[in-house]
C-alpha positions in Angstrom: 0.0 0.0 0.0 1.5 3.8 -0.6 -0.3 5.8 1.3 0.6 10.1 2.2 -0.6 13.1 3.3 -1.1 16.2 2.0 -2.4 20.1 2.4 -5.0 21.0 0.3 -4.1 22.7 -2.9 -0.5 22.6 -2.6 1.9 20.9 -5.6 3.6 17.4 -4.7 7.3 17.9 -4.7 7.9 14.1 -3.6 6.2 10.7 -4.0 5.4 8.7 -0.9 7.2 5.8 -2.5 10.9 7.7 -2.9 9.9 9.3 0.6 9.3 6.2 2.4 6.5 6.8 3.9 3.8 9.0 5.8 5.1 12.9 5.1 3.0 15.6 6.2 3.9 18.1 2.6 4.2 15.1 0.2 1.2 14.0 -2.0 0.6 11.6 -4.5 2.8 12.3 -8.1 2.7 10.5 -11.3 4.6 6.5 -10.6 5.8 4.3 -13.3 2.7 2.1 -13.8 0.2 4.2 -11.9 -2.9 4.7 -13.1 -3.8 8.4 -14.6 -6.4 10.0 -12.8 -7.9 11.4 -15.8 -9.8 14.7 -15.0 -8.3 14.5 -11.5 -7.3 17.9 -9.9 -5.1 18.6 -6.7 -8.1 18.5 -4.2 -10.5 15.7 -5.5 -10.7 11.7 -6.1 -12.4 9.6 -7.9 -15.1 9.1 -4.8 -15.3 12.2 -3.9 -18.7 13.9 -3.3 -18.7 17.0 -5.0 -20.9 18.4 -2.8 -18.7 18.0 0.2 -15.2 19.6 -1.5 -15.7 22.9 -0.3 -16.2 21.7 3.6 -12.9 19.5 3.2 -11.1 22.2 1.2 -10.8 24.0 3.9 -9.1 21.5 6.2 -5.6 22.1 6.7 -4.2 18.7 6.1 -5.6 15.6 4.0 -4.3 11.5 3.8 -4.3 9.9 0.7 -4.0 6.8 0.0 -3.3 4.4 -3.4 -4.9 1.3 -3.6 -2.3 -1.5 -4.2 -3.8 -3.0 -7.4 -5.1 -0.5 -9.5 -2.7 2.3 -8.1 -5.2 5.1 -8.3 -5.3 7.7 -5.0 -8.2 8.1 -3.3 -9.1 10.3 -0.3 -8.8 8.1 3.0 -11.6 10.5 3.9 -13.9 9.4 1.1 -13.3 5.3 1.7 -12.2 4.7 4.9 -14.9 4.6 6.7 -13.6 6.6 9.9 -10.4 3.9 10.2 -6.8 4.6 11.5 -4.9 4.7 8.1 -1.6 3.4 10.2 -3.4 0.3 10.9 -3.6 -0.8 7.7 -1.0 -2.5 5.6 -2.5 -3.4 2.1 -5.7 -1.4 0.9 -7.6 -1.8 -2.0 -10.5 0.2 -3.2 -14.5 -0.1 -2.9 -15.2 0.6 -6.4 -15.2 -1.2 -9.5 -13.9 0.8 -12.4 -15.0 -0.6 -15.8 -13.2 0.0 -19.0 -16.1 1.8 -20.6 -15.6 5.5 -19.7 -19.3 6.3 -20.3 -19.9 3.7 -17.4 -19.9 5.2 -13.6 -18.2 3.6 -10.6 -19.6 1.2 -9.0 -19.7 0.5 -5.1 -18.8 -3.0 -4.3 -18.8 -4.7 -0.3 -14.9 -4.3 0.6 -12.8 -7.2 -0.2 -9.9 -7.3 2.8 -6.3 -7.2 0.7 -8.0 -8.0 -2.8 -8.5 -5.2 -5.3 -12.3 -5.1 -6.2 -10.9 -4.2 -9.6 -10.0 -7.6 -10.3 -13.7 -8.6 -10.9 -13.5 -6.2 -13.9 -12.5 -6.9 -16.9 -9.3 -5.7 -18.3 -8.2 -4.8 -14.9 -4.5 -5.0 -14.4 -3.0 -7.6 -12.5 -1.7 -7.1 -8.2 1.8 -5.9 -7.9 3.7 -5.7 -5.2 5.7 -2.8 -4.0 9.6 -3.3 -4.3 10.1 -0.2 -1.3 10.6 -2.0 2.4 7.9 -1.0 4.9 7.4 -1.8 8.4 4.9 -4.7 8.6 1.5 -4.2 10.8 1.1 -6.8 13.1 -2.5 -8.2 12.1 -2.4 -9.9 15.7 -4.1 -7.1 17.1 -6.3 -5.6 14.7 -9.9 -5.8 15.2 -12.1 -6.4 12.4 -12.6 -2.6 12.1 -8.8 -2.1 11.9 -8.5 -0.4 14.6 -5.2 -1.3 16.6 -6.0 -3.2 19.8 -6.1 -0.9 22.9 -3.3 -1.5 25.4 -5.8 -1.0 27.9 -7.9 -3.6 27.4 -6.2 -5.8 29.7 -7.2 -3.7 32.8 -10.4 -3.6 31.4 -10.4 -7.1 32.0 -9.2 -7.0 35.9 -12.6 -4.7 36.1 -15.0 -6.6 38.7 -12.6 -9.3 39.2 -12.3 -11.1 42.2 -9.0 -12.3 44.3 -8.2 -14.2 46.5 -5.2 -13.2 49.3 -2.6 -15.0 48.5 -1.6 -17.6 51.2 2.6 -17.7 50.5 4.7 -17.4 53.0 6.7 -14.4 53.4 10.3 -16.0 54.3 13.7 -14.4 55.5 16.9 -14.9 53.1 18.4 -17.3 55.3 15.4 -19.7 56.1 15.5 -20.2 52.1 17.7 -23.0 52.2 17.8 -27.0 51.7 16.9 -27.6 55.0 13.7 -25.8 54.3 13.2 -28.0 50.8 14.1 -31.1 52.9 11.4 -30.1 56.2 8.2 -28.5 54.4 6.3 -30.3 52.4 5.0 -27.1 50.5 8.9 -26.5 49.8 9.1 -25.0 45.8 5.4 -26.5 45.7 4.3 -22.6 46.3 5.5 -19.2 45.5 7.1 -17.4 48.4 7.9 -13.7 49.0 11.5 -12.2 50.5 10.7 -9.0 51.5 14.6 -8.7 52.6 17.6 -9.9 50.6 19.7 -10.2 53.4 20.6 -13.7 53.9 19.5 -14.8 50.3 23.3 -15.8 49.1 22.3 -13.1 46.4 24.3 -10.3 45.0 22.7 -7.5 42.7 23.6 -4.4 41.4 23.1 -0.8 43.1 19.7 0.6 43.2 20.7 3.4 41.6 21.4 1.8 38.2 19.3 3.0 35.1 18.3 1.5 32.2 20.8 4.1 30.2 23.5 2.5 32.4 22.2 -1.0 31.4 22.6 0.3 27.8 25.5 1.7 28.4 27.3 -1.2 30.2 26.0 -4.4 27.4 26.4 -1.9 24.5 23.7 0.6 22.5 24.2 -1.3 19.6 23.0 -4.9 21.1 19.7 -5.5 19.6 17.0 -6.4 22.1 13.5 -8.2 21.7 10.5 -5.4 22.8 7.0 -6.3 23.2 4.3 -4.3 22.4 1.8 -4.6 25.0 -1.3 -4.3 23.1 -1.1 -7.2 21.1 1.7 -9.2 23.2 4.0 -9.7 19.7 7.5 -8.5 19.1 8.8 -5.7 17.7 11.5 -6.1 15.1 14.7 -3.7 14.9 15.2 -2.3 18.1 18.6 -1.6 20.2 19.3 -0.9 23.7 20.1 2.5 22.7 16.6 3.0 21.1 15.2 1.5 24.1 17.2 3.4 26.9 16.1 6.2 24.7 12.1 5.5 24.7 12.3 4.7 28.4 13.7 8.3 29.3 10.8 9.5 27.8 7.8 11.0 30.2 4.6 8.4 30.1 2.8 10.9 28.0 5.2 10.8 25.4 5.2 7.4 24.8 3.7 6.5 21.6 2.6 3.1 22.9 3.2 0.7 25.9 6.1 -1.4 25.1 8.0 -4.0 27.7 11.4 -5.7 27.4 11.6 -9.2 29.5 13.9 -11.4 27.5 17.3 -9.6 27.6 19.8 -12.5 28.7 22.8 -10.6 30.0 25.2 -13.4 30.6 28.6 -13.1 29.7 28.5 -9.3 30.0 30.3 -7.1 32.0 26.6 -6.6 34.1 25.9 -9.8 34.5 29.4 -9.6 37.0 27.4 -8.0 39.3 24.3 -10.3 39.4 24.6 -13.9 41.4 21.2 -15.6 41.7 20.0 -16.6 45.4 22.2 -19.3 47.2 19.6 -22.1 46.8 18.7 -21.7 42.9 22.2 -21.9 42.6 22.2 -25.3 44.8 19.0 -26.7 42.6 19.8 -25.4 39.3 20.2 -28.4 36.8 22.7 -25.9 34.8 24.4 -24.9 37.2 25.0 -28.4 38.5 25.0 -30.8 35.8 25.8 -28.8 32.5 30.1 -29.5 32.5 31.5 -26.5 33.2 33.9 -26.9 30.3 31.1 -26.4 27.7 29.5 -23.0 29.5 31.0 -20.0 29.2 31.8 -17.5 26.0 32.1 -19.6 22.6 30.0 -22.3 24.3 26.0 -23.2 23.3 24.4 -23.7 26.4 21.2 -22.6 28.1 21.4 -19.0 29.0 18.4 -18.6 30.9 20.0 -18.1 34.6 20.8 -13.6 34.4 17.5 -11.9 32.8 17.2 -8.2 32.7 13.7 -6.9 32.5 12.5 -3.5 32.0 9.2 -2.4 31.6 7.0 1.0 31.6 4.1 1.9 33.3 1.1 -0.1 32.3 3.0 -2.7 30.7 1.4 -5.9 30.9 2.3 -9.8 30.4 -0.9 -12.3 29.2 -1.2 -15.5 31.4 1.6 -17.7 30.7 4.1 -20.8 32.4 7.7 -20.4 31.8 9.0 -22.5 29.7 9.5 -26.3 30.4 8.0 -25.3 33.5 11.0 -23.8 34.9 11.0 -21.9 38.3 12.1 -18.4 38.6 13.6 -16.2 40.8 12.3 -12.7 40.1 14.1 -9.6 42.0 12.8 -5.9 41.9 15.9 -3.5 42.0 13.5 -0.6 41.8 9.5 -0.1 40.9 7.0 -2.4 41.4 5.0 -5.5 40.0 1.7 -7.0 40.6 1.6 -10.8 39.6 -1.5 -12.6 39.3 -1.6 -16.4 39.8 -3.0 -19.4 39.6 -2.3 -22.9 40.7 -1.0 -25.6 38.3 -3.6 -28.7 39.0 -4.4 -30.9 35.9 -7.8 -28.8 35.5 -6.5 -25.8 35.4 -3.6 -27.0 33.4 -5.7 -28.3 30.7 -8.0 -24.8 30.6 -4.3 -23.0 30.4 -3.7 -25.2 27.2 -7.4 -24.6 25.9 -6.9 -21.0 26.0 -3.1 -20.7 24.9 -2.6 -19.9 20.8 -6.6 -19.6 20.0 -8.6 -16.7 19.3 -10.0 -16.8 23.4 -7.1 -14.9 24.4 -7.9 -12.0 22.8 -11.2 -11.6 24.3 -11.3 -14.0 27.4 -10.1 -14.1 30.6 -8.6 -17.2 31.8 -9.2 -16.3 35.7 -12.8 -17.2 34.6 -11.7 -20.8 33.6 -9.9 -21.9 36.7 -10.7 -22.4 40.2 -9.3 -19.3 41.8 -6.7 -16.5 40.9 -4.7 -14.9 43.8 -2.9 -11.6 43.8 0.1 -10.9 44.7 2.1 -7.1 45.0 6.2 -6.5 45.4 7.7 -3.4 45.4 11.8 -2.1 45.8 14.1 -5.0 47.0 11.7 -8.0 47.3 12.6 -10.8 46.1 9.7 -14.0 45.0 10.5 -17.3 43.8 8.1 -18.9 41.6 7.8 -22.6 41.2 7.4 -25.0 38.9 4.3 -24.5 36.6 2.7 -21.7 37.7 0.3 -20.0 35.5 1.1 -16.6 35.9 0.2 -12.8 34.3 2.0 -9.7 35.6 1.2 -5.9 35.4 3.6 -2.6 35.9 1.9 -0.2 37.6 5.3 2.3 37.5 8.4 2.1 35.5 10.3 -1.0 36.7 13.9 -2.5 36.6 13.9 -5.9 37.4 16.4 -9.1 37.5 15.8 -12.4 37.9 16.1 -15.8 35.4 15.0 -19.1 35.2 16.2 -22.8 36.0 15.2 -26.8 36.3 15.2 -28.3 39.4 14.7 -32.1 41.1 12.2 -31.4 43.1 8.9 -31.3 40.6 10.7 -33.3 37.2 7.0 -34.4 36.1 5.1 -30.8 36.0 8.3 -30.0 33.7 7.6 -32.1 31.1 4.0 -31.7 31.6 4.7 -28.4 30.7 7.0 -28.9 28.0 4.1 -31.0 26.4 1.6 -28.0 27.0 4.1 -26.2 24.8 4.4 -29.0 21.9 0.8 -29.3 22.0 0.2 -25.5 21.1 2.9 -24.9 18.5 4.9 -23.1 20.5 8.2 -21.9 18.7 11.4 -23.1 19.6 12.9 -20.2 19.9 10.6 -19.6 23.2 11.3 -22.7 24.2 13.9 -23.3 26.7 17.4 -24.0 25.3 19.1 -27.6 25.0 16.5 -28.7 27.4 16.7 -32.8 26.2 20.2 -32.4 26.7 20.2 -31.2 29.9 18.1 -34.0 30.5 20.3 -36.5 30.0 23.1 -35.0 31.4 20.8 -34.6 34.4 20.6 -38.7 34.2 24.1 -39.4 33.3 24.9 -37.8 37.0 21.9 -39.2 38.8 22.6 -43.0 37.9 26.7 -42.2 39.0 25.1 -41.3 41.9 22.7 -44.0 42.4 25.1 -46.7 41.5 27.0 -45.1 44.5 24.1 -46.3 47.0 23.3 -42.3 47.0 20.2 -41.2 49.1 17.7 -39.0 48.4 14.3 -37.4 49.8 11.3 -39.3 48.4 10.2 -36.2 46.2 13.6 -36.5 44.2 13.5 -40.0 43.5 9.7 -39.5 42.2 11.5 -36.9 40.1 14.4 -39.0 38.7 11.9 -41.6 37.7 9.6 -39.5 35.7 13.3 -38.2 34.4 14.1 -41.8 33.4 10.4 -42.1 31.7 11.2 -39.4 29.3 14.6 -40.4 28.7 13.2 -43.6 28.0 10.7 -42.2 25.7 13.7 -40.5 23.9 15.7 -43.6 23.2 12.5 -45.4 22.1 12.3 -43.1 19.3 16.1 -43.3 18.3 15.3 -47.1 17.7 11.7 -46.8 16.1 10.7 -43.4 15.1 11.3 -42.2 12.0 14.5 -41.1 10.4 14.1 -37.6 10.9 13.2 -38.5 14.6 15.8 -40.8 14.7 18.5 -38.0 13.8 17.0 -35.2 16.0 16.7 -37.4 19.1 20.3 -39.0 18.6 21.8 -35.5 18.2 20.2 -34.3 21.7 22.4 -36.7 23.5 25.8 -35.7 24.9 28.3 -38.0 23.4 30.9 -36.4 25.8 29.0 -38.1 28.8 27.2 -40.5 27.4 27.7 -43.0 24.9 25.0 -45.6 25.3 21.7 -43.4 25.5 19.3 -46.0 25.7 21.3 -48.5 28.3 21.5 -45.6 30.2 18.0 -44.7 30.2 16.6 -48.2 31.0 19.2 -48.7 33.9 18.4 -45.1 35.5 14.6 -46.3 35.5 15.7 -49.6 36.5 17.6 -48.0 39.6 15.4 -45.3 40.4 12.5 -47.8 41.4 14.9 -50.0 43.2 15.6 -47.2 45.2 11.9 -46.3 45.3 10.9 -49.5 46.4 9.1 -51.5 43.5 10.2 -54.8 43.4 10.2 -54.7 39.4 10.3 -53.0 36.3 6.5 -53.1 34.9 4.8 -56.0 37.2 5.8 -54.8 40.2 3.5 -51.9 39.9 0.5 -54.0 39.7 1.2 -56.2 42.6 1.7 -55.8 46.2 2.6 -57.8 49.0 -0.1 -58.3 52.0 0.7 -61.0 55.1 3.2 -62.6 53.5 1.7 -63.3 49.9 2.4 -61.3 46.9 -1.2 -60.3 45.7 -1.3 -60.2 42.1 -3.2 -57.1 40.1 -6.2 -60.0 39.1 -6.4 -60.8 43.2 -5.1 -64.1 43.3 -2.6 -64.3 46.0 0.5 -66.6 45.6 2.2 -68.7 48.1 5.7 -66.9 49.4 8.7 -68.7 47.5 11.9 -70.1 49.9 14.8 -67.9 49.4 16.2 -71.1 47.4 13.6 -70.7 45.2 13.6 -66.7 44.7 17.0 -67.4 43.2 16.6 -69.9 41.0 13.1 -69.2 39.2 13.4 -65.2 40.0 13.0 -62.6 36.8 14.7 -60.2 38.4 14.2 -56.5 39.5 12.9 -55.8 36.3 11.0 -58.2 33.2 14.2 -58.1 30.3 16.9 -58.4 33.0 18.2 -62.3 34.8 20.5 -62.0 37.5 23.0 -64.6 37.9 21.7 -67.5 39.4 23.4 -69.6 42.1 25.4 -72.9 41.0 24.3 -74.7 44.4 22.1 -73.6 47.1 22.2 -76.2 50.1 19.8 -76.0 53.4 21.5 -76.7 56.2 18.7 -78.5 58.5 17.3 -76.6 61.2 19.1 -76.2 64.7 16.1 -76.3 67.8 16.9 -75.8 71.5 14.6 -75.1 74.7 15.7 -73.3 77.6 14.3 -71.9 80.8 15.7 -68.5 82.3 14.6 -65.7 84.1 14.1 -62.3 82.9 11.6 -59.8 84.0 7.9 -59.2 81.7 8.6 -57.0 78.6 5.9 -54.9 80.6 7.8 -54.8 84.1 11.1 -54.0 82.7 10.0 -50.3 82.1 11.4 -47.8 79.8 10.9 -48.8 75.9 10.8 -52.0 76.6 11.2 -52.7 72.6 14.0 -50.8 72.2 15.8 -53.0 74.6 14.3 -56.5 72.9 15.6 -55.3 69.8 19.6 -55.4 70.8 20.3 -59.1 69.7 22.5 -60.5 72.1 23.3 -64.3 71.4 23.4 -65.6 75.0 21.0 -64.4 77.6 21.9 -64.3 81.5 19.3 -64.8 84.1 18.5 -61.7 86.1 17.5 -61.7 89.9 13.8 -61.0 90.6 12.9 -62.0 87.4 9.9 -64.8 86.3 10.6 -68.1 84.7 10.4 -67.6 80.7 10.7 -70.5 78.2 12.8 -69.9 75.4 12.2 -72.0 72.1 15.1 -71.2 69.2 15.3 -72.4 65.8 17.8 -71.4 63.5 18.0 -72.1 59.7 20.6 -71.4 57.5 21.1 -71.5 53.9 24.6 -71.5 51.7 24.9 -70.1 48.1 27.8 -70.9 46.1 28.6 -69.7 42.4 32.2 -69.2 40.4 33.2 -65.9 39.3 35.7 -64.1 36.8 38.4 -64.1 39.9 37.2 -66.9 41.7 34.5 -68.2 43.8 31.4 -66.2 45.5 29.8 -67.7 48.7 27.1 -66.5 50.6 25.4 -67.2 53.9 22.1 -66.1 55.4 20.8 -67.5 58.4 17.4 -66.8 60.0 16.6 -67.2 63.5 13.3 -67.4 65.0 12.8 -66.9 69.2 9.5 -67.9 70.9 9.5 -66.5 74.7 7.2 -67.2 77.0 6.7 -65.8 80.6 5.2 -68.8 83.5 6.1 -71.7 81.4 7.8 -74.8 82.6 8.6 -77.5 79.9 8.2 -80.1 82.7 5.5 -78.7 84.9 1.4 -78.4 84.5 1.3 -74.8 83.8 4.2 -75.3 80.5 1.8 -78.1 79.4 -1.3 -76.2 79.0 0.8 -73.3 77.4 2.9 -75.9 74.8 -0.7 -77.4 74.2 -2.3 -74.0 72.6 1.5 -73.2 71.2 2.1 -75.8 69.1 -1.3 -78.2 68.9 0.4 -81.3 70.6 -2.1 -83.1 73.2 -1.2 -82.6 76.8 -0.8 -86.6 77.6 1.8 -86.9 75.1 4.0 -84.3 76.5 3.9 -84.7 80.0 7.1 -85.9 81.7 8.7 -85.9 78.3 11.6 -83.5 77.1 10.1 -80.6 75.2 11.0 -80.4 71.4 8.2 -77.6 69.8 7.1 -79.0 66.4 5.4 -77.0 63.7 1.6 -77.3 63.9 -0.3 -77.9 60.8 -3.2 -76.4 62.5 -3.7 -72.4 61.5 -5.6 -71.7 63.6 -3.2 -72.6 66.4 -1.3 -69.0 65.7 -4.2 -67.0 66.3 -4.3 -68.4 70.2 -0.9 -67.5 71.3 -0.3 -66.3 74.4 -0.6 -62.1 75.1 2.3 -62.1 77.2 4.5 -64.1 74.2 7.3 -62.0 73.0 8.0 -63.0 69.0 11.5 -62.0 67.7 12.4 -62.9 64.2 15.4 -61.8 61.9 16.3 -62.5 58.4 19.6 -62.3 58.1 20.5 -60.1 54.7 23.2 -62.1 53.2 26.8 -59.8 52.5 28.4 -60.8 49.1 32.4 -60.9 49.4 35.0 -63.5 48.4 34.6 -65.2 51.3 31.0 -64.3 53.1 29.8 -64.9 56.2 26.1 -64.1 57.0 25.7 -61.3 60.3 22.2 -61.8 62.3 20.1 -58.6 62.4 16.9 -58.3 64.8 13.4 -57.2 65.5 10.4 -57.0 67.7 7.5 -58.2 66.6 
């Protein structure tokens, strides 16, 4: 589209084409290819009413404007309808023009970026303007053309409700491991640091500008600005041009604009910024990514030292961070109001309903979600925002800000939920985070060294490292069935300099982290569990509990494609029984805990004075595993012991008889007189009428593997 202005009844000394654009004293002239406005003079188009030329005569300035495929100039004034000629890119005319001259124009319905000429005959064909021109951005036109109003978003807050937001407001030095590894709402919430003292966190002096920011990275580094009203870039702008439009007083601004992407690391500011002690501790870059590959000349993901800048009614739509990272967001002067709302799997999904479609330009997605909760921070606090957090933020003043972004171990699953939100709506991949599946595995590579090292970790990072494995699992499916394109982009994710067998190393991390975790196996163990001694199988048929014999020989394994080594000869040394009477005082008597004293094994028992008669019935089985190895021979031993005391009990007396007769199912007559040897009673019912006052201690000795091994005996109360 050309388009100019012009007085009234002044001569054009310059085309808008060889001006470039909008002048205030140019006018339409005569273009190569142009159409001749034939009987055309200074003041009038072709749709003019000449009743009305007098009244617009005497304006004092008028906009023309050329439509794109017939090239004849027409008064904005006489086709516009009222609309903003800056917010329009391409323009065509109304009006028909047929090749008869005795034939009049003709009004047709307005045809967006089509010439209506083209439905005449003989009309000549669109041609596009060789003369560069800043683009419109249609993102935030409405279908009047008018520009979307930067104020629409407060609009929105109008008759909104709140509710107070429940995070904790924390000193610097509570914010630390200890607090991750105590509360259970640890990085599950945002919190607010009104004070940076005891944060581990250096920034610079309040008294920094945005000029000096300018000044410091360099005028000439280009930066990425956002123009508020329709939330899109803006190409071609530098820090000088943006130091210079943020000196400007509020009124002066042409439009709201906001700057929250400059990365600043490896610049001489970013010497001055260190992120709090405990992002630093969590941060998956800062821990895993080797230090040899970060740095100048290095790709890596700089997404730790973010400068933001914004002016006075700036405002960012609802979104998460990307891949769900957590933030730590630090106001060195101004203010901020943030708006959030939780991540749950509802509001999650109404987040990815909304995000890219047409509802964002005219729906608010507090009205989709449970609750929204408000949040205010003004000069030197400091929040950290967790993983997943849907949030939108308004700038009520001018504002410098500095804070950045990073992965943590603490919340692995809402990550990738999040990174799928972001595949799932097309978002680019430039506004994706950087390298992220290759800080993944480099994130695994460490976390199976350190497993394989009998490592321990809270309960919320192992859930983490196996939803870690999962996707790294996923990944090195598709390197051995996705397509080749797949194939390729998947392979060249992985980190050959600490990793050379992706998926071994995937499968064995997933393998290890549910060891760790407690599931017996890889994919069945999920769907059992064990109850009183049976393992009870996902269909509810219970299975009788194997001998440790048999667990070796016929075991899969801890997980379905994996056999341990099985033993070369397992022999069952027959069971050792002996009966003995001593006396010890009643568990009940002995006061104190009396099971933390029944649980020191000792292997010989004294008598103590004052104490009441207790029989003692031990049995003790053993088993021996041998096998060969590369360097010789293994051998292991586990022995299990199994004590029955029980308080007024005589093996040769009445009162024994009556208690060895409900013990062990054997009639009194048989047993009088006789030496006690306790047999095991088919009867089970017998158990269930044991003796209140019975103490039951029984220990399975773990067996120790070593050249040579000898089996240790472990204890516990029942």
């Amino acid at each position: 589209m050309a388009r100019a202005r012009r007085r009234s009844g002044r001569s054009t000394q310059k085309s808008p084409e060889e001006s470039g654009g909008v002048d205030d004293s140019a006018a339409p002239s005569k273009q190569e290819g142009d159409a001749q406005p034939n009987a055309q003079d200074d003041n009038t188009c072709p749709a003019c009413n000449p009743e009305g030329t007098e009244e617009w005569a005497a304006a004092d300035k008028e906009s023309w404007v050329r439509c794109d495929a017939c090239k004849t100039w027409y008064h904005w004034r006489c086709t516009g309808d009222g609309g903003d000629l800056d917010a329009v890119d391409k323009w065509s005319a109304r009006f028909v023009h047929f090749a008869a001259p005795e034939q009049q124009l003709m009004p047709l319905p307005f045809v967006p970026l089509h010439c209506a000429t083209s439905l005449a005959p003989g009309s000549p064909p669109a041609r596009k303007s060789a003369r560069k021109r800043t683009q419109r951005d249609y993102a935030g036109l409405h279908n009047s053309g008018a520009e979307a109003d930067p104020d629409r978003w407060l609009r929105m807050l109008e008759g909104k409700d709140f509710e107070p937001d429940p995070f904790k407001r924390m000193n610097g030095d509570e914010v630390s491991l200890e607090w991750l590894d105590t509360d259970e709402t640890a990085m599950r919430e945002p919190i607010v640091i009104e004070s940076s003292e005891g944060l581990g966190m250096k920034m610079p002096s309040k008294d920094l500008t945005v000029e000096d920011v300018a000044e410091i990275i360099g005028e000439s580094t280009p930066v990425e600005v956002i123009d508020v009203a329709t939330q899109s870039n803006l190409p071609g702008w530098t820090l000088g041009k943006w130091a210079e439009y943020y000196g400007l007083d509020a009124s002066a601004r042409d439009k709201i604009r906001n700057v929250i992407s400059l990365e600043i690391s490896g610049t001489e500011l970013a010497d001055n910024v260190l992120p709090p002690r405990l992002v630093r501790e969590l941060d998956w870059v800062e821990k895993y990514w080797p230090n040899t590959k970060k740095g100048r000349g290095h790709a890596y993901p700089k997404v730790q030292l973010y400068c933001l800048m914004g002016v006075a009614g700036a405002w960012t739509d609802w979104h998460i961070d990307f891949a769900g990272s957590s933030v730590y967001y630090h106001i060195l002067h101004g203010s901020k109001v943030f708006y959030f709302i939780r991540p749950t799997p509802a509001n999650l999904a109404a987040y990815e309903r909304w995000s890219g479609t047409e509802m964002q330009n005219h729906s608010w997605l507090g009205d989709m979600v449970d609750e929204v909760f408000k949040v205010e921070l003004h000069d030197g606090n400091t929040m950290i925002i967790p993983t997943g957090w849907i949030h939108a933020v308004y700038t009520p003043v001018d504002t410098l800000v500095f804070g950045g972004n990073f992965l943590h171990s603490y919340n692995v699953s809402t990550q990738l939920k999040v990174r799928d939100i972001e595949i799932a709506t097309h978002v680019p991949k430039k506004f994706r985070f950087p390298f992220f599946v290759r800080l993944c595995w480099y994130a695994g590579e460490k976390y199976l060294r350190d497993l394989k090292a009998k490592e321990e970790f809270a309960p919320r990072v192992l859930d983490s490292v196996e939803a870690l494995a999962e996707f790294l699992v996923s990944e090195a499916r598709t390197m051995e069935r996705g397509t080749e394109q797949a194939k390729k982009e998947a392979k060249e994710q992985v980190p050959g300099d600490r990793v050379k067998d992706a998926p071994a190393l995937a499968r064995e991390l997933r393998w290890r982290a549910r060891l760790a975790a407690g599931y017996p196996s890889d994919d069945e163990g999920r769907n059992k569990r064990k109850k009183n001694g049976a393992t009870e199988s996902a269909n509810g048929i219970s299975k009788r509990k194997r001998s440790l014999a048999d667990a070796d020989e016929d075991s899969t394994g801890p997980f379905r494609n994996f056999r341990r080594r099985l033993w070369e000869r397992v022999s069952e040394i027959p069971s050792e029984k002996e009966s003995r009477v001593l006396k010890l005082p009643r568990p009940n008597d002995a006061g104190g805990d009396w099971k933390d004293q029944w649980v020191l094994w000792k292997e010989e028992m004294d008598s103590a004075e004052g104490g009441d008669e207790v029989f003692v019935d031990r049995r003790r089985d053993v088993i021996v595993k041998v096998r060969r190895t590369e360097k010789g021979v293994e051998r292991q031993r586990v022995e299990r012991v199994l004590e029955d005391w029980i308080w007024n009990a005589d093996p040769v007396s009445p009162a024994s008889t009556a208690v060895l007769k409900e013990e062990h199912g054997v009639p009194a007559s048989e047993i009088q007189g006789q030496e006690v040897t306790p047999q095991a009673s088919n009867n089970s019912d017998a158990k269930k009428s044991k003796p209140e006052e019975a103490v039951k201690m029984e220990i399975d000795g773990a067996g120790v593997e070593s050249s040579v091994l000898a089996a240790g005996v472990a204890a516990a109360a029942a």
